[in-house]
C-alpha positions as CSV (number, residue, x, y, z in Angstrom):
1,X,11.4,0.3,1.3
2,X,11.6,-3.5,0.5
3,X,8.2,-5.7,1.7
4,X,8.3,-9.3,2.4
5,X,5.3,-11.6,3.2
6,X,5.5,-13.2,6.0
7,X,5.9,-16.4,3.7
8,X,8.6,-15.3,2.0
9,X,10.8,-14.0,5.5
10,X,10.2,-17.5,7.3
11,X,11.1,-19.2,3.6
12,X,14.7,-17.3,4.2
13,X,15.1,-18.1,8.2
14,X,14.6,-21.6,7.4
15,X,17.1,-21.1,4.4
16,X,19.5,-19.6,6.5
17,X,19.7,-22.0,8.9
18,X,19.2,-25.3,6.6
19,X,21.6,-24.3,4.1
20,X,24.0,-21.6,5.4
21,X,24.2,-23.5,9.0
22,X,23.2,-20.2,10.5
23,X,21.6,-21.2,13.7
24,X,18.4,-20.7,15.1
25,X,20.1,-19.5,18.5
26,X,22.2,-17.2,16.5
27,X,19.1,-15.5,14.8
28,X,17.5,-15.1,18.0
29,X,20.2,-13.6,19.8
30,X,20.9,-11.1,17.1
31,X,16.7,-10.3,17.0
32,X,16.5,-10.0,20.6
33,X,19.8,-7.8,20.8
34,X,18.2,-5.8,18.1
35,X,15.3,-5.1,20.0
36,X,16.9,-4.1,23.6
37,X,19.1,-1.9,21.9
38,X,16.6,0.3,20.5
39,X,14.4,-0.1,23.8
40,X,17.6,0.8,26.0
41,X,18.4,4.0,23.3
42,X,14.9,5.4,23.5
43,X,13.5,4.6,26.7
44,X,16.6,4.8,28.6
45,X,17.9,3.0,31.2
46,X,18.2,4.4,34.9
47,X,17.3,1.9,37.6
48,X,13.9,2.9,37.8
49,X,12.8,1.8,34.6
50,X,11.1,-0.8,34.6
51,X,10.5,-3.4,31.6
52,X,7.8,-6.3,31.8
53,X,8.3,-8.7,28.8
54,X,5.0,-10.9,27.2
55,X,5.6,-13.8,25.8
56,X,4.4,-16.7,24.3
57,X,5.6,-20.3,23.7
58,X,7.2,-19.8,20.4
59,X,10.0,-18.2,18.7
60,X,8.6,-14.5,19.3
61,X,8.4,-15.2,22.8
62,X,12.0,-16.8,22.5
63,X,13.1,-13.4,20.8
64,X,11.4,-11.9,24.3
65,X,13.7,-14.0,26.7
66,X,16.6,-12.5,24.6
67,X,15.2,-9.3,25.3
68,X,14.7,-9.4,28.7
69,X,18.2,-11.0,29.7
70,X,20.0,-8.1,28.0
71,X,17.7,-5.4,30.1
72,X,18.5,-7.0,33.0
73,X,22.4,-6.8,32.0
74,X,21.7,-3.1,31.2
75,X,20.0,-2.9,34.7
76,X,16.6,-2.7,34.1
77,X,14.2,-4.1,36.4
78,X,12.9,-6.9,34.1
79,X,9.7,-9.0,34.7
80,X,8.9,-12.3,32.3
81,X,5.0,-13.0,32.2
82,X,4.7,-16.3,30.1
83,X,1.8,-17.2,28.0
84,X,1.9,-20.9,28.4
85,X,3.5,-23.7,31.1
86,X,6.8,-23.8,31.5
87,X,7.3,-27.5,30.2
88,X,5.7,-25.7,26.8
89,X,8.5,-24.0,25.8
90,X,10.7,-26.0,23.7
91,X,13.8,-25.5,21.3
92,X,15.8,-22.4,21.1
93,X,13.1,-20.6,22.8
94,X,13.9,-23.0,26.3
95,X,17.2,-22.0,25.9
96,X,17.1,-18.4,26.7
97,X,14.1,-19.4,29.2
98,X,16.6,-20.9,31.3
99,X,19.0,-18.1,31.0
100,X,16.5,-15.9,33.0
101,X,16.7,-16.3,36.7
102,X,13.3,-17.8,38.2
103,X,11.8,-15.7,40.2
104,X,12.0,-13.1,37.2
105,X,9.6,-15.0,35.6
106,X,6.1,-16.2,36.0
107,X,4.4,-18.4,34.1
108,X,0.2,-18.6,32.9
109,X,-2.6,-20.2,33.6
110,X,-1.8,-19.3,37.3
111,X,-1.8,-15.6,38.1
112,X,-2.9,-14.2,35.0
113,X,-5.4,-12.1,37.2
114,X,-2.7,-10.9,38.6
115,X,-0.8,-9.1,35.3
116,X,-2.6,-5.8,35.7
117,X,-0.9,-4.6,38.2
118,X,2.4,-5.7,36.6
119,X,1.9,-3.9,33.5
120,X,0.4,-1.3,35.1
121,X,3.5,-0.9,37.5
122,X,6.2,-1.0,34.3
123,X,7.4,1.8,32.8
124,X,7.1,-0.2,29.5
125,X,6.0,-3.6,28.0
126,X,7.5,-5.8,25.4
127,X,5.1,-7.5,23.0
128,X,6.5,-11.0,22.2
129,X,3.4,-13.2,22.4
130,X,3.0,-14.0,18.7
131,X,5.0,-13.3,15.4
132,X,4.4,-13.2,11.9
133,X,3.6,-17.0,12.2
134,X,0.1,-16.6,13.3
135,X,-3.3,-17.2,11.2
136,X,-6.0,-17.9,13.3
137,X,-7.7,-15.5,15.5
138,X,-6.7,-15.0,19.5
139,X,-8.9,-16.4,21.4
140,X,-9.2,-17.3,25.4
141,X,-6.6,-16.2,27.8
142,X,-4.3,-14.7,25.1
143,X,-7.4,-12.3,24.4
144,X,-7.1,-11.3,27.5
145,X,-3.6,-10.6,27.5
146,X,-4.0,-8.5,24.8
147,X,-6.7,-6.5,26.1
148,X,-4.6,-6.4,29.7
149,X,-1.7,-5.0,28.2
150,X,-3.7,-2.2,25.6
151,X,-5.6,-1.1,28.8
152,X,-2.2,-0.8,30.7
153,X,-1.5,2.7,29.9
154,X,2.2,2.2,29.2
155,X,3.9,2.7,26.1
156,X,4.5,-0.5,24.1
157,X,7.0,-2.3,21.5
158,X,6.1,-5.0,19.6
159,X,8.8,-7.8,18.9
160,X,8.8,-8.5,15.4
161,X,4.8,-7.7,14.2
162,X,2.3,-6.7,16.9
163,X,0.5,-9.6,18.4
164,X,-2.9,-10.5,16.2
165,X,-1.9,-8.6,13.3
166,X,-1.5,-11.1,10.0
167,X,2.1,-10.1,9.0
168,X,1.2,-10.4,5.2
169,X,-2.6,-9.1,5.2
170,X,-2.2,-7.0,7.4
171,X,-6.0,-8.1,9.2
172,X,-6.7,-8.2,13.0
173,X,-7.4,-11.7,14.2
174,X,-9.7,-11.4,16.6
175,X,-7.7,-8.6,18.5
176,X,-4.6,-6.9,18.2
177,X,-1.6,-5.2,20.6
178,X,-1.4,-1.4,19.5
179,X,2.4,-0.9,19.6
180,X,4.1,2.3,20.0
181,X,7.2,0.7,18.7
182,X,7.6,-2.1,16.6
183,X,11.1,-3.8,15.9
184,X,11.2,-6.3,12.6
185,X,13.8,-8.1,11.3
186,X,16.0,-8.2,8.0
187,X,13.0,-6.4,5.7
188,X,9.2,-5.4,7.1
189,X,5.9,-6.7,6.2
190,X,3.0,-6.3,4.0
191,X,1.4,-6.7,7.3
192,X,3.1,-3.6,8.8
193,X,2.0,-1.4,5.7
194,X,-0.8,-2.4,5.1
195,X,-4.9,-1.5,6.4
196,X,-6.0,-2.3,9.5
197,X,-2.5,-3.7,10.4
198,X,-0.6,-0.5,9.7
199,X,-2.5,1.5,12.6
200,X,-1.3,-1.1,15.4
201,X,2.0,-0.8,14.3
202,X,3.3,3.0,15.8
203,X,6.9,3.7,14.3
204,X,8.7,0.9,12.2
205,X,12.2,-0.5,12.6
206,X,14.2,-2.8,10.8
207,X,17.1,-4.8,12.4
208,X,19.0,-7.1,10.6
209,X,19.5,-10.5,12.4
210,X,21.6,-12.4,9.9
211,X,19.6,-13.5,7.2
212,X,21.7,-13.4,3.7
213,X,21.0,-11.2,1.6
214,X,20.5,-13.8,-1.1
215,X,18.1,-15.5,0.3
216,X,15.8,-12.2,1.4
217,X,16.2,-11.5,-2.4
218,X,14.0,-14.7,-3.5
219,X,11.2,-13.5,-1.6
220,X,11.1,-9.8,-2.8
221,X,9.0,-7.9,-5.4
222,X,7.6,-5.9,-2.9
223,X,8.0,-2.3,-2.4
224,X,6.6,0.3,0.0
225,X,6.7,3.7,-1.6
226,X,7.2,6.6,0.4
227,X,8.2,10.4,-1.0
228,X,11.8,8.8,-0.9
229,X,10.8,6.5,-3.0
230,X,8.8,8.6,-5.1
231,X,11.9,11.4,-5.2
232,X,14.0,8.8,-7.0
233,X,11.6,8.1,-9.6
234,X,11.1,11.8,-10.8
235,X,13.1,13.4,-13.9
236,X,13.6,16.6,-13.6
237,X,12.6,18.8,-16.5
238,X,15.1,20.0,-18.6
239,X,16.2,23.8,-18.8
240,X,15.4,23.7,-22.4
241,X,11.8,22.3,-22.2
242,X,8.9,22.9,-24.6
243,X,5.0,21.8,-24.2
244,X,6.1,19.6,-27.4
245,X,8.4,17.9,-25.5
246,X,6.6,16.9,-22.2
247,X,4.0,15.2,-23.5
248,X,0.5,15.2,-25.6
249,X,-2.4,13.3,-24.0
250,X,-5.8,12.4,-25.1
251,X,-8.8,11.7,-22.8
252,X,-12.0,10.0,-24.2
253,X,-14.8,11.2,-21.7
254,X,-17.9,12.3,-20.4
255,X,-21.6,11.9,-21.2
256,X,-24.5,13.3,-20.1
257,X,-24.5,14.6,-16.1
258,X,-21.0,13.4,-16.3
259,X,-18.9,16.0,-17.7
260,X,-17.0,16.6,-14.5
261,X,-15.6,13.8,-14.4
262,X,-14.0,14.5,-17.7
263,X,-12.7,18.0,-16.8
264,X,-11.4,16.3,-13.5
265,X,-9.3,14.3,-15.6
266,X,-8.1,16.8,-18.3
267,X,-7.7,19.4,-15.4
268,X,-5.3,17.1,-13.4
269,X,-3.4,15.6,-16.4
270,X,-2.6,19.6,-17.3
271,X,-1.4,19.9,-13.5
272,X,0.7,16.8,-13.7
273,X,2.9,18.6,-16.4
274,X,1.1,17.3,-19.6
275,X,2.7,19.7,-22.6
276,X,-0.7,19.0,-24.1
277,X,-4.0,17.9,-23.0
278,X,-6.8,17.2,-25.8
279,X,-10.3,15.9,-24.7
280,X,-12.6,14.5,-26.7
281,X,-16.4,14.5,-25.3
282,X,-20.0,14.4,-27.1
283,X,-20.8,16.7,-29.3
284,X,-23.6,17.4,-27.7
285,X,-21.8,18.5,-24.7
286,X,-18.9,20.0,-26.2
287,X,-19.6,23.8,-25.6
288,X,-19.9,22.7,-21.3
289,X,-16.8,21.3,-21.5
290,X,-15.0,24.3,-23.4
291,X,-15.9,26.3,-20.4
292,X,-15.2,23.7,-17.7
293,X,-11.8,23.7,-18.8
294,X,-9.0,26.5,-20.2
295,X,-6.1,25.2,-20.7
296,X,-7.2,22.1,-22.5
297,X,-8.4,22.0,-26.1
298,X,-11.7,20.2,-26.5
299,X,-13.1,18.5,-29.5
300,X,-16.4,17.3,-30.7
301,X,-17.0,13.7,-31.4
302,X,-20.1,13.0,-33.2
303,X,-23.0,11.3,-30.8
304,X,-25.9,11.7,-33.5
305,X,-27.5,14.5,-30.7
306,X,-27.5,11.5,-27.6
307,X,-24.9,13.0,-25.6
308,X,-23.2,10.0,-25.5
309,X,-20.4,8.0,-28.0
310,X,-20.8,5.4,-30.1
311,X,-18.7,4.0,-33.5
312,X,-19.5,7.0,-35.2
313,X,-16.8,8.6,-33.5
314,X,-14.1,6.2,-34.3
315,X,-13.0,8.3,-37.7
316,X,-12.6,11.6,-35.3
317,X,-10.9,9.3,-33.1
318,X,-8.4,8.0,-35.1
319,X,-7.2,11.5,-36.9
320,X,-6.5,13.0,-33.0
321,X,-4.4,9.9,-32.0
322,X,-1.9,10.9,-34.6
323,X,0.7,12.5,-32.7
324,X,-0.3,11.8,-28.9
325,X,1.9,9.7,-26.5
326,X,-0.5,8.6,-24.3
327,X,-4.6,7.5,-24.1
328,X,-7.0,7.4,-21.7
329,X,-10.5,6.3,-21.6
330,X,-13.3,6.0,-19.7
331,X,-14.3,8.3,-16.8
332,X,-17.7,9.4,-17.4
333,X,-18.2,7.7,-20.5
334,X,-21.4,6.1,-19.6
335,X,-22.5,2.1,-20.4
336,X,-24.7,2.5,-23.5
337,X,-24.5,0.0,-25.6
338,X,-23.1,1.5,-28.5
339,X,-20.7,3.2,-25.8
340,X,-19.3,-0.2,-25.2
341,X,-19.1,-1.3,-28.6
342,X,-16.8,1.8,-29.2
343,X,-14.6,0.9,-26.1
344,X,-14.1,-2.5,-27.7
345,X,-12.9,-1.4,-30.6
346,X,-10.3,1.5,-29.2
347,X,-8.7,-1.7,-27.1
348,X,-8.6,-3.3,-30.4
349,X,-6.9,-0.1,-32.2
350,X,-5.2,2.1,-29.8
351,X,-1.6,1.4,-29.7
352,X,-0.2,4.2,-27.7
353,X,-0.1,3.6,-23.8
354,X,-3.3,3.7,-22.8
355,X,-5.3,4.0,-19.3
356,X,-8.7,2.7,-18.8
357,X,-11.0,4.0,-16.3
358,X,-14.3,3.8,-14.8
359,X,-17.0,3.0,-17.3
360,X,-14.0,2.0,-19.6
361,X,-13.6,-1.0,-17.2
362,X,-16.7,-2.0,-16.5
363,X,-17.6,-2.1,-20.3
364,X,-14.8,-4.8,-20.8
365,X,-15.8,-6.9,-17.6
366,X,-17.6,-9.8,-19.7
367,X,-15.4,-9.4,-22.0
368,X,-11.5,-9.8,-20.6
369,X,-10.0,-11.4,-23.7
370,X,-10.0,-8.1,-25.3
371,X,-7.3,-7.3,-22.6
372,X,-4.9,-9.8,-23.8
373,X,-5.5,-9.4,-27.5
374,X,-5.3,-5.8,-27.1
375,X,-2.9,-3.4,-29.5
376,X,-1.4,-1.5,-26.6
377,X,1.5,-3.1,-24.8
378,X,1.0,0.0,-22.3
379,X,-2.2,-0.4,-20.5
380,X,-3.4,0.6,-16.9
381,X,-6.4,-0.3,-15.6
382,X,-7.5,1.7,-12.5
383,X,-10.0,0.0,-10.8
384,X,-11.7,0.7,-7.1
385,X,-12.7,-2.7,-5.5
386,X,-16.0,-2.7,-6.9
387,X,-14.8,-2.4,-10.4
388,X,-12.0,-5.1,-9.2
389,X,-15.0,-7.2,-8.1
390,X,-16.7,-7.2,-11.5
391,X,-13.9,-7.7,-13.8
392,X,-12.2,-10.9,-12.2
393,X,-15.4,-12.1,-10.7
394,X,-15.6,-12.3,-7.0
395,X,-16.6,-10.5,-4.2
396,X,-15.3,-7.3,-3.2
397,X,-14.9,-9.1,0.4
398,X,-12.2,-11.8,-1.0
399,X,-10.3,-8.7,-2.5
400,X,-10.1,-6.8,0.2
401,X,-8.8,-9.7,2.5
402,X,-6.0,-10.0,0.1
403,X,-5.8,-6.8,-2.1
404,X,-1.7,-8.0,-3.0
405,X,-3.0,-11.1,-4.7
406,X,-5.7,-9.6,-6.5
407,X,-3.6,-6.9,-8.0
408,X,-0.5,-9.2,-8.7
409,X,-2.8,-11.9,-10.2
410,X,-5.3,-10.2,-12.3
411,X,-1.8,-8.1,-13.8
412,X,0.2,-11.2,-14.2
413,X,-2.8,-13.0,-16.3
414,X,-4.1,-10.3,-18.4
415,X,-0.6,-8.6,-19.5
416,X,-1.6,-5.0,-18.1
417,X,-0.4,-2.9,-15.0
418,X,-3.2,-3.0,-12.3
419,X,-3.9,0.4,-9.8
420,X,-5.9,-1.4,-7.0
421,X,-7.6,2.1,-5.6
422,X,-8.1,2.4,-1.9
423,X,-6.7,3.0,1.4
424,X,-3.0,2.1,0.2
425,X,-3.3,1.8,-3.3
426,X,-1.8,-1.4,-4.8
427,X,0.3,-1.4,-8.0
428,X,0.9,-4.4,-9.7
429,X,2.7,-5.1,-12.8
430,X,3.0,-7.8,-15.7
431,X,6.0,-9.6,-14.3
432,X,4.6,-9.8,-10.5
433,X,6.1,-6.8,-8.7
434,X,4.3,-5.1,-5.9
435,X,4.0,-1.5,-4.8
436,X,1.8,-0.2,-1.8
437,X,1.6,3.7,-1.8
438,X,2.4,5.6,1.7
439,X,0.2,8.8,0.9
440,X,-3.1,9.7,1.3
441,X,-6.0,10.0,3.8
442,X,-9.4,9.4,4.6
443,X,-10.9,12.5,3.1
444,X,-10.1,11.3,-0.2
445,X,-13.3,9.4,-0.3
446,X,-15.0,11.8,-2.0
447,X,-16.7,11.4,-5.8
448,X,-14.0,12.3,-8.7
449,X,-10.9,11.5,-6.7
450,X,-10.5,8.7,-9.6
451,X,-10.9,10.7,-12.2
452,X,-8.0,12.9,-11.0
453,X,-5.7,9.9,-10.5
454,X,-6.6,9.0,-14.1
455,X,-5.1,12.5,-15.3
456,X,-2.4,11.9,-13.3
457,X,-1.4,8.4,-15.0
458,X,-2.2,9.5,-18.1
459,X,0.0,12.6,-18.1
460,X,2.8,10.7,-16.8
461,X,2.7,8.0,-19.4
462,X,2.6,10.9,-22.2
463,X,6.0,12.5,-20.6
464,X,7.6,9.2,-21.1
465,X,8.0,7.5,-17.9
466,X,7.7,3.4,-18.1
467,X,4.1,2.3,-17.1
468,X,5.0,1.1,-13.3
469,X,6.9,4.2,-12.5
470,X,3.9,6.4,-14.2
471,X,1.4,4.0,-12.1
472,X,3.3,4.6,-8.5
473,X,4.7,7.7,-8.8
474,X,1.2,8.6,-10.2
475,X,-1.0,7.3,-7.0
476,X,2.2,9.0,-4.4
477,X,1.4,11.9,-5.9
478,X,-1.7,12.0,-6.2
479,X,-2.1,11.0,-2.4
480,X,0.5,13.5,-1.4
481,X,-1.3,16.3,-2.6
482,X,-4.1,14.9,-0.8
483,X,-2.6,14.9,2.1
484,X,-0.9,18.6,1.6
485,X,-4.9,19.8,1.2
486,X,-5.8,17.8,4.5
487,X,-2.6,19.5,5.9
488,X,-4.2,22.6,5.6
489,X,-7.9,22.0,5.7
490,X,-8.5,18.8,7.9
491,X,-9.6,15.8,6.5
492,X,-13.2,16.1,6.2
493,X,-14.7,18.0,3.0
494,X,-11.9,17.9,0.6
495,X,-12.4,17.7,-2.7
496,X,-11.4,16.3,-6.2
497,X,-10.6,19.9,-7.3
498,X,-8.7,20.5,-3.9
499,X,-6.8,17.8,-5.2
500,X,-5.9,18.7,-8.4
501,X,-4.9,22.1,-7.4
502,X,-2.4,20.6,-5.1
503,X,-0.6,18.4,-7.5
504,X,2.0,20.8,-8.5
505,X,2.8,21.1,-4.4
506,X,3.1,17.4,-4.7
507,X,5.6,17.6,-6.9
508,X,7.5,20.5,-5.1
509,X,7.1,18.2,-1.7
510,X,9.0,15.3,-3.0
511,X,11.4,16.6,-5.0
512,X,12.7,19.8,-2.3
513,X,13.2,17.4,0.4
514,X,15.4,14.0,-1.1
């Protein structure tokens, strides 16, 4: 599904009607017809419904007017509760005001104590206070409107965004309507998609209103990916398949009281459909890892007894890139100095795509030249905010109020695709373009669940797919078969393995059903 910001949709409304002479009446009618329709087809219409319409003094409440005239033609029992003073409401919004009849409408500061019982009497209320134009917090009476109407008990529908939601963020202001039903217009929001916003939102529909396509186009770049999504970016395997042809990845891992983290890895990139999986560990800890994992061969890198790597495994290293298709490095690697040192030098040397993880992250933080003078046209970096945080240099607070331009930023000015790890992933790529994943739960904060999504990656860059397909159809499914374990065991005590075990579900989910 295509994302705008909310920058990017008011940038093509104002370049609609500037350029193409659509007008602003024209766009609200068609928004406002949008939105009864799908109120009139779900709720119904007998004469005992009854609708009472928010609004505020803008556009959204505008939209709300629109909304409330066509109920009323429908024959609903429609009541208007204004936000502001009458002699407020200006433009295209006082328009459709004084289409409504008067005593259909009342207007605040006077009576707001009385909106209780008017919500509480409906059979259903429209959110039009504020639209995707907001960015401060709500404050004052509209507070209280908000909290009037999520205390009503009636189901609601939010016109365009809910009210107090950012519409690209996706963060509260203050305090936010929690819709049943929200209705959007010509292409939804990073603010519907995303954390907190998302859980305000109840189900998402998109009307269009108008806007040309041409214009919607400038402000895209965006994707949400859900298993539809995901289903057209598989290839199915080919009848004729061999382990030689589907891939043969390498993971550099593990150090002491971290090889788990390596078999999580190795382990998943086998489940992802790797032909091949080689991982290379310590010497010192090679004989745990041969019977933490079966189906992947293990070998020895010298680590001069320390259980961790160094340069002295670089000549090992070299001979077992010969005839991989895809790297990665990092989880459980450790942060000794010579560990870093060796990192360095595979950035500098490994040309295949290559993932880095973890440790493999952090040991490049001081150091993020070596991304763009890197060998690798191919790289991921996975990062959870906190690795985010340290490798660009500010606080994981500013990246989570804006996890989009984090992604897309640090991606666009190092040359590398970015996973952004969290509650909806963010994948960014090179050239700017956005996807948010649509799987996954809360039980997936658990330790290892990285390492798994590094196997994932990995695997799928080894079987050929381009970096930002391998990077979102790598986090979908890696969520999905999160959420298949959750759909089974509840949300609370799943683990990485759980996980891993799922993936090839995952696979059978998306693909059996699109």
């Amino acid at each position: 599904m295509k994302l705008y910001t909310a920058e990017a949709m008011h940038e093509a409304d104002r370049r609609a009607i500037t350029e193409r002479g659509v007008s602003g009446l024209t766009l609200m009618e068609n928004a406002g017809r949008g939105c009864a329709l799908l109120i009139h087809e779900r709720y119904g219409a007998p004469s005992c419904r009854k609708v009472v319409i928010v609004a505020g003094k803008g556009n959204n409440g505008g939209d709300g007017y629109v909304i409330a005239r066509l109920l009323a033609e429908q024959g609903w029992q429609v009541r208007t509760l204004v936000l502001a003073r009458r002699e407020e409401i200006k433009g295209d919004a006082r328009s459709n005001l004084e289409l409504l009849p008067l005593d259909s409408v009342q207007f605040c500061p006077s009576g707001i104590a009385d909106w209780a019982d008017e919500l509480a009497a409906s059979t259903i209320i429209v959110d039009a206070l504020f639209g995707t134009g907001l960015s401060g917090e709500i404050v004052g009476p509209a507070a209280w409107a908000v909290n009037l109407i999520n205390t009503a008990g009636r189901p609601v529908v939010a016109v365009d965004i809910p009210s107090g939601i950012h519409g690209t963020t996706g963060k509260v202001l203050g305090t936010a309507i929690r819709a049943e039903l929200t209705v959007t217009f010509d292409g939804a929001k990073t603010g519907h998609v995303l954390y907190p916003g998302t859980e305000y939102v109840g189900d998402l529909q998109v009307v269009e209103i108008g806007i040309p396509e041409s214009f919607l186009a400038k402000g895209h770049g965006l994707e949400f990916l859900d298993a539809a999504a995901a289903a057209l970016l598989l290839r199915p395997r080919r009848r004729t398949a061999h382990k030689g042809s589907c891939g043969h990845v390498l993971i550099i891992a593990g150090s002491r009281g971290k090889t788990g983290a390596a078999t999580l890895t190795a382990n998943s990139a086998v489940r992802s459909g790797s032909g091949l999986v080689t991982l290379a560990v310590p010497e010192s800890l090679h004989d745990i890892l041969e019977i933490k994992t079966t189906e992947v061969m293990t070998v020895s890198l010298d680590d001069e007894g320390r259980a961790c790597l160094s340069s002295l495994a670089l000549p090992e290293i070299h001979r077992l890139l010969q005839g991989k298709s895809a790297v990665a490095v990092g989880p459980g690697l450790g942060l000794s100095r010579e560990t870093v040192t060796l990192v360095h030098r595979l950035l500098h040397e490994i040309e295949l795509p290559l993932v880095l993880d973890a440790d493999a992250i952090n040991a490049i933080s001081q150091q993020q030249e070596l991304l763009r003078n890197a060998s690798s046209h191919s790289i991921v970096l996975t990062p959870h905010p906190g690795e985010m945080s340290q490798l660009i240099g500010i606080s994981v607070a500013q990246i989570e109020a804006d996890r989009i331009s984090a992604a897309r930023d640090t991606a666009v000015r190092f040359g590398v695709y970015i996973i952004l790890k969290g509650a909806r992933s963010i994948c960014a790529a090179p050239d700017g373009r956005i996807s948010i994943n649509g799987s996954g739960n809360p039980g997936m904060a658990s330790g290892g669940m990285g390492d798994v999504l590094t196997g994932v990656v990995t695997s799928l860059l080894g079987q050929g797919y381009s970096p930002f397909d391998a990077c979102r159809l790598g986090v979908f499914l890696h969520g999905c078969a999160a959420d298949l374990v959750a759909a089974e065991k509840g949300e609370i005590g799943i683990t990485a393995t759980d996980v891993l075990e799922r993936l090839p579900y995952a696979y059978k989910f998306i693909s059996s059903r699109f």
